[in-house]
C-alpha positions as CSV (number, residue, x, y, z in Angstrom):
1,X,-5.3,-25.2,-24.2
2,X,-4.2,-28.8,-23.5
3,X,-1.7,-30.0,-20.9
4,X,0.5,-31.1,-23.9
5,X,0.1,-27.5,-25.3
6,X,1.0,-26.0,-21.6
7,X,4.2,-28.3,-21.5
8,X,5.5,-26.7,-25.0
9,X,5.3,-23.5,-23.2
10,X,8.4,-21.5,-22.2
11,X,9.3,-20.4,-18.5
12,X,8.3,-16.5,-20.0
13,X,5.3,-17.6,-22.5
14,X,4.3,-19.2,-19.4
15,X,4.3,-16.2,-17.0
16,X,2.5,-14.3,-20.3
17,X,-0.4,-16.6,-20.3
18,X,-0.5,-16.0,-16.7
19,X,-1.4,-12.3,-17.3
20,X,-4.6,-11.4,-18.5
21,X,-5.2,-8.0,-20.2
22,X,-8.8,-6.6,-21.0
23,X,-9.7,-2.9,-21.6
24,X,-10.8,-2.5,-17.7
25,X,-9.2,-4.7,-15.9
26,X,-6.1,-7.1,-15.6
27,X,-5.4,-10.4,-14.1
28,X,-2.4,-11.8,-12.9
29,X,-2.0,-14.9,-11.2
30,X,1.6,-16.0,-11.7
31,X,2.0,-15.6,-8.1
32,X,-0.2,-18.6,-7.9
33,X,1.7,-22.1,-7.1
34,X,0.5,-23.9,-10.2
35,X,3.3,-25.4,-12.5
36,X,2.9,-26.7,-15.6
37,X,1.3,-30.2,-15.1
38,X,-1.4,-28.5,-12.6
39,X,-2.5,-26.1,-15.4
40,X,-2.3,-28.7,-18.1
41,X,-4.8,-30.3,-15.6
42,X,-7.0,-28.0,-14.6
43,X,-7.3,-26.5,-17.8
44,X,-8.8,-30.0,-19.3
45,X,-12.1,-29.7,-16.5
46,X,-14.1,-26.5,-18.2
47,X,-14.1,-28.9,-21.2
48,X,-15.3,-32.2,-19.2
49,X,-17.8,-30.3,-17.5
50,X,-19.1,-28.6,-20.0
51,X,-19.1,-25.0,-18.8
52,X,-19.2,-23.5,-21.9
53,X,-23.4,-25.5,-22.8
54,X,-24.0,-23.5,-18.6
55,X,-22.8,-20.4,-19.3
56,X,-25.0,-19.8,-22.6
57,X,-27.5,-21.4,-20.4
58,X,-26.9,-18.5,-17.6
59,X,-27.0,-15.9,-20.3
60,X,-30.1,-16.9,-22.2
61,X,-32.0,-16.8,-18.3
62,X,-32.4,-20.7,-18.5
63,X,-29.8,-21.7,-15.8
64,X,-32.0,-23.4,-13.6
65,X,-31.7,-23.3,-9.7
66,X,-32.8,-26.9,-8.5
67,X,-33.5,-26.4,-5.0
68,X,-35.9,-23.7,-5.8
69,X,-37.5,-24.6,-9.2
70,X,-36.5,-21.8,-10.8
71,X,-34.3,-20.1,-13.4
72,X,-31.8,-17.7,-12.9
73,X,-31.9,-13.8,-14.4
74,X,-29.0,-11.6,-12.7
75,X,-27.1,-11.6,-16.3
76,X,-30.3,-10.3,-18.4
77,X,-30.5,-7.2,-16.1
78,X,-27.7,-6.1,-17.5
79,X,-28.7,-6.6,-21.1
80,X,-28.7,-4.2,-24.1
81,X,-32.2,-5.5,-25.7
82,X,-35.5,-6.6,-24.0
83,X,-36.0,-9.9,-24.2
84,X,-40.0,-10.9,-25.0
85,X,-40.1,-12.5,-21.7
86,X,-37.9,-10.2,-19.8
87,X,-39.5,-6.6,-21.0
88,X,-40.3,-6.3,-16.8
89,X,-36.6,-5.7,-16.6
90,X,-36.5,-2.8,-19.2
91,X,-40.0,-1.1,-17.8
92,X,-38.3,-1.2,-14.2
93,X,-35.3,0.5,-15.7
94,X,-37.5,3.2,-17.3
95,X,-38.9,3.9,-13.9
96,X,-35.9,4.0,-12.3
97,X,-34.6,7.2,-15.0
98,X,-38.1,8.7,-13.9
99,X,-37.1,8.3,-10.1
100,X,-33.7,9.6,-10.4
101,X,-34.6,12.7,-12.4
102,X,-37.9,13.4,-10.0
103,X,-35.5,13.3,-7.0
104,X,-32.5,15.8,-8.8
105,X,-35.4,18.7,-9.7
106,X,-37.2,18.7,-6.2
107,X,-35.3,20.7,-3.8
108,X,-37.1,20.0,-0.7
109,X,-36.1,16.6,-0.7
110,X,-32.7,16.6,1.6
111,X,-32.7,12.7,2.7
112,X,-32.9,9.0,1.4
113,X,-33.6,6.7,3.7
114,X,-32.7,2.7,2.2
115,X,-34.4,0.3,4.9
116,X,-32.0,-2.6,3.2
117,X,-30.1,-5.3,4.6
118,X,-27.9,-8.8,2.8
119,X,-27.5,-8.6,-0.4
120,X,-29.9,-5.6,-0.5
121,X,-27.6,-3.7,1.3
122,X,-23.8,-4.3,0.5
123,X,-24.1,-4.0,-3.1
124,X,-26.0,-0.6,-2.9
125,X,-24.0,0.8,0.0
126,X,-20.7,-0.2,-2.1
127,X,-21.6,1.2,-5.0
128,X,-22.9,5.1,-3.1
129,X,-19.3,4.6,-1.5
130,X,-17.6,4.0,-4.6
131,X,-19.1,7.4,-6.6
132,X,-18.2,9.2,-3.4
133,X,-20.3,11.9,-4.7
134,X,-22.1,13.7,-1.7
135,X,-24.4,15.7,-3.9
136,X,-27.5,17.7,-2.1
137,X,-29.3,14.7,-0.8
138,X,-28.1,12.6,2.0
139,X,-28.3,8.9,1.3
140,X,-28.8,6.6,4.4
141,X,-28.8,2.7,4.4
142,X,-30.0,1.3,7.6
143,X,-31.1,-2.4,8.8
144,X,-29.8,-2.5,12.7
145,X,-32.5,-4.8,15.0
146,X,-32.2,-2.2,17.8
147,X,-33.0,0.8,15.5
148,X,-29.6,2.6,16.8
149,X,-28.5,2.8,13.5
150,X,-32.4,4.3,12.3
151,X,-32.3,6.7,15.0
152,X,-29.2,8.1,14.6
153,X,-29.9,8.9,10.8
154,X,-33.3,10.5,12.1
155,X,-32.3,12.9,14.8
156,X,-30.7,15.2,11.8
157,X,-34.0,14.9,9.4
158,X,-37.2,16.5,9.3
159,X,-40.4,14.0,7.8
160,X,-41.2,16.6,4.8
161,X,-37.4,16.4,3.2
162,X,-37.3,12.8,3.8
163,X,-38.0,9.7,1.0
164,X,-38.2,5.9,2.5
165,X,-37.1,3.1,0.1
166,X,-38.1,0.0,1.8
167,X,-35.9,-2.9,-0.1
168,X,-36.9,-6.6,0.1
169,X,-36.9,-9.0,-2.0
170,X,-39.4,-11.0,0.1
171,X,-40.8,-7.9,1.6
172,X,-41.3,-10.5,5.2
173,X,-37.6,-10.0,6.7
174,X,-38.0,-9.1,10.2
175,X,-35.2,-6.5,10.3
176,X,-36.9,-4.5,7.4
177,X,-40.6,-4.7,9.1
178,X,-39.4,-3.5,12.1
179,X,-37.6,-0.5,11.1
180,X,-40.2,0.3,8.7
181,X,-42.7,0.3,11.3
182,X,-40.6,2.7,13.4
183,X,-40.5,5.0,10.4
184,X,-44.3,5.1,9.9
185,X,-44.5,6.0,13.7
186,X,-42.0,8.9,13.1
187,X,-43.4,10.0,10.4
188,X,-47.1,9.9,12.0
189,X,-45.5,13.2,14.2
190,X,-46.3,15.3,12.0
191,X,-50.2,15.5,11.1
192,X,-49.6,17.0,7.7
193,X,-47.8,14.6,6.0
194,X,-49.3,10.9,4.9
195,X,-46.3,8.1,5.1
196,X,-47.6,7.1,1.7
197,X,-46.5,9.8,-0.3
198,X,-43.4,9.3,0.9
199,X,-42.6,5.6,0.8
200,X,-41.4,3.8,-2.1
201,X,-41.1,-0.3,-1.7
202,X,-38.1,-2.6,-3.8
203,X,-39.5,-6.3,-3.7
204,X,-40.8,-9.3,-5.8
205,X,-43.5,-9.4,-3.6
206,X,-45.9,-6.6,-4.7
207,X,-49.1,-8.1,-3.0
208,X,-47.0,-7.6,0.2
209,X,-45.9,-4.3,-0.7
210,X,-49.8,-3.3,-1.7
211,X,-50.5,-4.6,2.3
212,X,-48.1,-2.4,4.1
213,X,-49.7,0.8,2.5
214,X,-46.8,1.4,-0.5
215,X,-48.8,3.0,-3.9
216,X,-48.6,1.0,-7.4
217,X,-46.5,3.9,-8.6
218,X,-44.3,3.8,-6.0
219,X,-43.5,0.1,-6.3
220,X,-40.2,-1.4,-8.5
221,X,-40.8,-4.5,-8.5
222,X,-38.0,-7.3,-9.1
223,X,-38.0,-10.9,-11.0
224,X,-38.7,-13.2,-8.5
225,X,-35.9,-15.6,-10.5
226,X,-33.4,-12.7,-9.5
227,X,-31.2,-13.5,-6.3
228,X,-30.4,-11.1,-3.5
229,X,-26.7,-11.3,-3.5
230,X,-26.9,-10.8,-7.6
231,X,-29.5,-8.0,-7.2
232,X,-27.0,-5.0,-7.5
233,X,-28.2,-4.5,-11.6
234,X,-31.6,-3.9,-10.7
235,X,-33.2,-1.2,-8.7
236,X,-31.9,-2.5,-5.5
237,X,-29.0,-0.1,-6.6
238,X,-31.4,2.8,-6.9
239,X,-30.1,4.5,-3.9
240,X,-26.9,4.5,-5.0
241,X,-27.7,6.7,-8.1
242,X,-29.3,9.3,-6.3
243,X,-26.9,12.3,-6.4
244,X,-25.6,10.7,-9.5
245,X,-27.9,10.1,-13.3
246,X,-29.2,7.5,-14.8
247,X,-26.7,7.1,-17.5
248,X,-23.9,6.5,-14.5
249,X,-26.7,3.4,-13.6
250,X,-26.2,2.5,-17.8
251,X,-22.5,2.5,-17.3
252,X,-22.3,0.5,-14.4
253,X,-24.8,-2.3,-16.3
254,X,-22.0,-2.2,-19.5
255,X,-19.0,-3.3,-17.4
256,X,-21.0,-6.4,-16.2
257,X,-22.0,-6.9,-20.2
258,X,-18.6,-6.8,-21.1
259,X,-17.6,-9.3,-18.5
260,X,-20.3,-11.6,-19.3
261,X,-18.9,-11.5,-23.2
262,X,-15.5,-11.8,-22.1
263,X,-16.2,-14.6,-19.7
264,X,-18.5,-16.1,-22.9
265,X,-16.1,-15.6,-25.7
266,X,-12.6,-15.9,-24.2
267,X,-10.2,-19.3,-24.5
268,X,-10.1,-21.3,-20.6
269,X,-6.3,-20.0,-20.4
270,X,-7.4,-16.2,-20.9
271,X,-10.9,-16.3,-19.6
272,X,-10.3,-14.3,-16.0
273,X,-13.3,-16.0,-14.7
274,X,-12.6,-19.8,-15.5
275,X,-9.1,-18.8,-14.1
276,X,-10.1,-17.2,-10.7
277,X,-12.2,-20.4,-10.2
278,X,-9.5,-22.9,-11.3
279,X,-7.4,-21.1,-9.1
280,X,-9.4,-21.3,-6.0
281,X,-10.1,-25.0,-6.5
282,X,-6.7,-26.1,-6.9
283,X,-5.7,-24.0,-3.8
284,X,-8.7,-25.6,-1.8
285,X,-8.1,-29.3,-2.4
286,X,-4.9,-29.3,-4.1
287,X,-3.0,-27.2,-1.1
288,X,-5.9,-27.5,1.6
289,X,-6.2,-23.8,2.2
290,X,-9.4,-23.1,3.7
291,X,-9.1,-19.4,3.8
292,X,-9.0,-16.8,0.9
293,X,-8.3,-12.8,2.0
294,X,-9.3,-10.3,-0.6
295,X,-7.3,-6.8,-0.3
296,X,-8.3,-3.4,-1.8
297,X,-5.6,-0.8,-2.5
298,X,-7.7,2.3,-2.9
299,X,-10.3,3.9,-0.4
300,X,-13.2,3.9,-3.0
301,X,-13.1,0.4,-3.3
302,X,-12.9,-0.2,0.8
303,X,-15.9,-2.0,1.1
304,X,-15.7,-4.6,-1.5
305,X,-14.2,-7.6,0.6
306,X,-17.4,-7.2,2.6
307,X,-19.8,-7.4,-0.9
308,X,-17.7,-10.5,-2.4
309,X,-17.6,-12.1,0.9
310,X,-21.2,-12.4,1.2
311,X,-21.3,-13.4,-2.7
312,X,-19.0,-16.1,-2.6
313,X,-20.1,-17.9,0.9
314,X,-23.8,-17.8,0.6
315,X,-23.4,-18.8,-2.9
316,X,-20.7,-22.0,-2.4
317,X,-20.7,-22.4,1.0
318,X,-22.7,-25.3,1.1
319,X,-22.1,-29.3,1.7
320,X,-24.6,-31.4,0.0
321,X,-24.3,-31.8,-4.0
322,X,-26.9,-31.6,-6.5
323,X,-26.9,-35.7,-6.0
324,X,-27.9,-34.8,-3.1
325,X,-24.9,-36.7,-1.3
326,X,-22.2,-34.9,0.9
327,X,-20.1,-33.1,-1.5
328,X,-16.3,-34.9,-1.7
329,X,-14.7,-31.8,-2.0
330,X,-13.9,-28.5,0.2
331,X,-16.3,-26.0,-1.1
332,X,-16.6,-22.3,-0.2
333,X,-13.3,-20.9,1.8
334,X,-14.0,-18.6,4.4
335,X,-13.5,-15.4,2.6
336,X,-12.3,-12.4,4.6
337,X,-9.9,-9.4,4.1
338,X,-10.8,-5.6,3.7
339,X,-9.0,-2.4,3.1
340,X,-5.4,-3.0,2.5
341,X,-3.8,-0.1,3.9
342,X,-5.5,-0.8,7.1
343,X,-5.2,-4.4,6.9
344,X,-1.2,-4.1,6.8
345,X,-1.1,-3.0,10.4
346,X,-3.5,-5.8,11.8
347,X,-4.0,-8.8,10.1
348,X,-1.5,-9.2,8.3
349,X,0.7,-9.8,10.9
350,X,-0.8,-13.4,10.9
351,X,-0.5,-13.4,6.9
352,X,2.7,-13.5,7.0
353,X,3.9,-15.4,9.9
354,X,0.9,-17.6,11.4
355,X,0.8,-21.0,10.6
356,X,-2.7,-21.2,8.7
357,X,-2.0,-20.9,4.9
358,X,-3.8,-18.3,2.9
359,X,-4.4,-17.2,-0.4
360,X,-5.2,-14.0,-1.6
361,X,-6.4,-11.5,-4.1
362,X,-4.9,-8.1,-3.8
363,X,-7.0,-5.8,-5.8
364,X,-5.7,-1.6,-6.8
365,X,-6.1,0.9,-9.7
366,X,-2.6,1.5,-11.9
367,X,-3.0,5.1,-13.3
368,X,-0.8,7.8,-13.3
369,X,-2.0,10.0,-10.0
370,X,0.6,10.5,-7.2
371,X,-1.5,8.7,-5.0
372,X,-2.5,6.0,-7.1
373,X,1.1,5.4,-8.1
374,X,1.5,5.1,-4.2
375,X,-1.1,3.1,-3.0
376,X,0.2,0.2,-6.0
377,X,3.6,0.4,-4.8
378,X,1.9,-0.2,-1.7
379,X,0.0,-3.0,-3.2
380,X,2.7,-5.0,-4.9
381,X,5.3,-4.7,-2.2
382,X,2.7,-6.6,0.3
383,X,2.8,-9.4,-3.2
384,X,6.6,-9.7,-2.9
385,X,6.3,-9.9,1.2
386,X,3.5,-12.8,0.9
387,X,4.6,-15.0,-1.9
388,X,8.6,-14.2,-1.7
389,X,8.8,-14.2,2.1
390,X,12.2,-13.8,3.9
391,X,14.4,-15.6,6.1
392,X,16.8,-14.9,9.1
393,X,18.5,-17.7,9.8
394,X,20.1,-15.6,13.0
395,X,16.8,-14.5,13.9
396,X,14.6,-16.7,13.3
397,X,11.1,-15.4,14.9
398,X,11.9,-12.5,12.1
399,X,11.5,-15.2,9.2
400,X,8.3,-14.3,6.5
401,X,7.8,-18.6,5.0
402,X,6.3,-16.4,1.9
403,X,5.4,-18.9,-0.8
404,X,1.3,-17.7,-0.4
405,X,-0.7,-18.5,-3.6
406,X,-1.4,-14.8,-4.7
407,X,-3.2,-13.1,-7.5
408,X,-3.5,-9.7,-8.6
409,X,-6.2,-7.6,-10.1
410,X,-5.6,-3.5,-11.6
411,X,-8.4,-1.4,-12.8
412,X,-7.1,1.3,-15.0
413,X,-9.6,3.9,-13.8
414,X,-12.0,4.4,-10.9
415,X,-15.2,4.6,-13.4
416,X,-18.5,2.4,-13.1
417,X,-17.9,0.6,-16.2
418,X,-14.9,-1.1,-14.1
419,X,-16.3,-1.4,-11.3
420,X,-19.1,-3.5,-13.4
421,X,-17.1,-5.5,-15.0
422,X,-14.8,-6.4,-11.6
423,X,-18.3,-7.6,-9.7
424,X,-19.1,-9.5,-12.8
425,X,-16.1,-11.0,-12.9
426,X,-16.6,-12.5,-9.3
427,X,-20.0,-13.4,-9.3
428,X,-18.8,-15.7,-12.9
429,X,-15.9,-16.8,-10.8
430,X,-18.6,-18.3,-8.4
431,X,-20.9,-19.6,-10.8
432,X,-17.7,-21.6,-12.2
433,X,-16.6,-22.7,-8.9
434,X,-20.3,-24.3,-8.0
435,X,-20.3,-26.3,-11.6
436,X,-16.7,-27.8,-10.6
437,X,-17.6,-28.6,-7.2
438,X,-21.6,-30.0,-8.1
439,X,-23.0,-27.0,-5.6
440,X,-26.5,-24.6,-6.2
441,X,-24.8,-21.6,-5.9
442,X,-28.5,-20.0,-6.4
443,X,-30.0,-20.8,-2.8
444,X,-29.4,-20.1,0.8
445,X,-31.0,-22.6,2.8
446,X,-28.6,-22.1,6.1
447,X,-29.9,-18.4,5.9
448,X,-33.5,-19.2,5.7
449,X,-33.2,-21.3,9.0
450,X,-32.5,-18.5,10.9
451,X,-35.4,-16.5,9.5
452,X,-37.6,-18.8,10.5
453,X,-36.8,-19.6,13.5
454,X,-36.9,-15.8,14.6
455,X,-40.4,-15.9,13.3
456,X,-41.3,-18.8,15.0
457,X,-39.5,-17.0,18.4
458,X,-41.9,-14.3,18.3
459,X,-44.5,-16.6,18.2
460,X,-43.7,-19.2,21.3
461,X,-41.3,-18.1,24.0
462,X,-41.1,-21.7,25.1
463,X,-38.2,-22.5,21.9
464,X,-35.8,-19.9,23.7
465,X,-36.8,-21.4,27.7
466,X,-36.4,-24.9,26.3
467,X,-33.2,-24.1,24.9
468,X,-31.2,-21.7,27.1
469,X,-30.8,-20.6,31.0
470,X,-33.4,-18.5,32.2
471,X,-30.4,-15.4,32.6
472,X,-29.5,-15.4,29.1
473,X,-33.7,-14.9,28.6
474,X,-34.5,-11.5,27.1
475,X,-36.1,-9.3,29.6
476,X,-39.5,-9.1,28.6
């Protein structure tokens, strides 16, 4: 739609193109501070960038990631036909079914370890959260350094009911190794049992798998074109699935389908995606907010702040262009937020009356359960307190400035198509986002400097002595 287009608009048909219906989820973002002329504007740059030509690229698999020399696949793990060159994906999904339906008839196994951590980690854990089925078997997810976290999990399991699923892409992270070596010591208590048969590796790396002692047929092996933070579609989600079925794993991949096609198909002013993103940019160079909080309104959904976080700051959070220059433009915000109901008696406090600006997505299911019905009462009233505001003119210090850039996002039912099609919906938002602001949203160099310097730790003390005071030293 063009700006002259926009400007024909009425006050109402403008409010009605600001609310986006699909069958799972809706979008509204008239809450946002963008008149006419801004969305005239920002609706011209999908067209002069071209982001229609990228996204068929992204869905064919041919988006390439620069910095790495490779293409990018998260989208064609959630495809309904096997590509000739992508049949991997369908095999792994096959094994997968095999996996989940092996677990659900042996009854001696009681636990599930996951030895996970990043994007290995959040997306799994948020989805086992989300089913909040307990089921017979207890599913762990683990990653802490100091093994706390391992320990705990193991003081209430025996070796014999126990399955390990060691999940890395690169199968090198430190945090993995060491945890997974603590395991194979536990497990080497009891004589009877070989680690083997119990130890199931998730990586691109299956010569590294094949070295720390995990079987062929216990290997599922990912693309190694397939990111961690987009890894939720593959087998990294197995663990989620356990006390669940395979078809619940199916369901989950259609959401994201359907929000690649609506993202694909739909016109810039109804394409929730191309919206979200436009949105963000305008609020981060247009307004100078450097800060975006994401709120869920239900319980289930409690640690999805925490999942987009990562998604959106180690995709965009970056400063050098793909001209390699320093990019002229604010790129990632910090992204923070969490559980609404919770958030309410904290932070937002300095929502509503610090002096840092803000935007925010406030995120809830509509249906017609009491407590539903509740929490979006709940929900919206926080909307009218953070873009309305109010002021005391007698009391001053009991003045809301209101007038925050806010959107708002309603599933219409806690299923895993929904929840599919949600996480889709951000990690397009992203993808937008990087082609406006010239960003590889596909690497994570910052990250990878950290890894190796650990590494490089273990192997000279000296980097640590040359660097800090002997009493901040570890005690070796």
């Amino acid at each position: 739609m063009s700006s002259k287009a926009i400007s024909n608009l009425s006050s109402s048909e403008l409010d009605n193109a600001k609310n986006i219906k699909t069958e799972l989820v809706k979008f509204d973002y008239s809450k946002q501070r963008i008149n006419e002329d801004s969305l005239g504007f920002l609706l011209e740059i999908p067209d002069e960038l071209n982001i229609r030509e990228s996204l068929d690229n992204l869905f064919k698999g041919d988006f390439q990631n620069p910095s790495e020399n490779r293409n990018v696949s998260h989208t064609l793990y959630r495809s309904k036909s096997a590509d000739d060159s992508f049949k991997s994906i369908f095999l792994e999904r096959k094994k997968i079914k095999n996996f989940l339906e092996k677990i659900s008839k042996d009854q001696n196994i009681k636990n599930i370890i996951s030895i996970s951590i990043g994007g290995s980690r959040q997306g799994a854990e948020l989805l086992y959260e989300f089913q909040s089925n307990p089921g017979s078997v207890n599913v762990n997810f683990c990653s802490s350094y100091d093994l706390l976290e391992l320990k705990d999990v193991l003081s209430s399991c025996s070796q014999e009911e126990t399955i390990v699923l060691a999940v890395s892409k690169s199968f090198e992270t430190s945090e993995i190794l060491k945890n997974l070596d603590y395991l194979k010591s536990w497990f080497s208590e009891n004589s009877k049992l070989d680690f083997k048969d119990y130890l199931y590796g998730i990586s691109s790396n299956s010569s590294a798998m094949t070295d720390y002692g995990i079987k062929e047929s216990n290997q599922f092996k990912l693309l190694e074109s397939l990111g961690g933070r987009y890894s939720i579609w593959s087998s990294v989600s197995l663990p989620s699935f356990i006390n669940s079925d395979y078809e619940n794993y199916l369901n989950f991949l259609e959401g994201a389908r359907l929000a690649d096609q609506h993202t694909h198909s739909s016109p810039w002013i109804k394409n929730i995606p191309v919206m979200m993103a436009l949105c963000g940019i305008f609020n981060s160079t247009a307004l100078n907010i450097n800060n975006h909080g994401i709120f869920t309104y239900n319980f289930r959904l409690r640690s999805l702040t925490k999942y987009i976080s990562q998604l959106c700051m180690e995709s965009n959070g970056k400063s050098v262009n793909f001209k390699n220059e320093k990019s002229p433009f604010p790129t990632s915000p910090l992204i923070w937020g969490g559980y609404g109901i919770e958030a309410q008696h904290s932070t937002f406090q300095w929502l509503m009356q610090g002096q840092t600006e803000t935007s925010c997505d406030f995120i809830g299911l509509n249906n017609t359960t009491n407590d539903s019905v509740d929490s979006q009462e709940m929900l919206l009233s926080q909307v009218i307190a953070m873009s309305q505001g109010e002021e005391d003119r007698a009391n001053p210090y009991k003045s809301i400035k209101g007038n925050n850039p806010c959107s708002v996002i309603q599933l219409d039912s806690l299923c895993l198509k929904s929840l599919g099609f949600l996480i889709a919906l951000y990690e397009h938002k992203v993808f937008i986002e990087s082609l406006i602001l010239g960003v590889d949203p596909f690497d994570q160099w910052g990250v990878q400097l950290g890894k190796r310097l650990a590494l490089d730790i273990k192997k000279d003390k000296k980097i640590l002595s040359d660097f800090f005071d002997a009493t901040f030293l570890p005690k070796y």
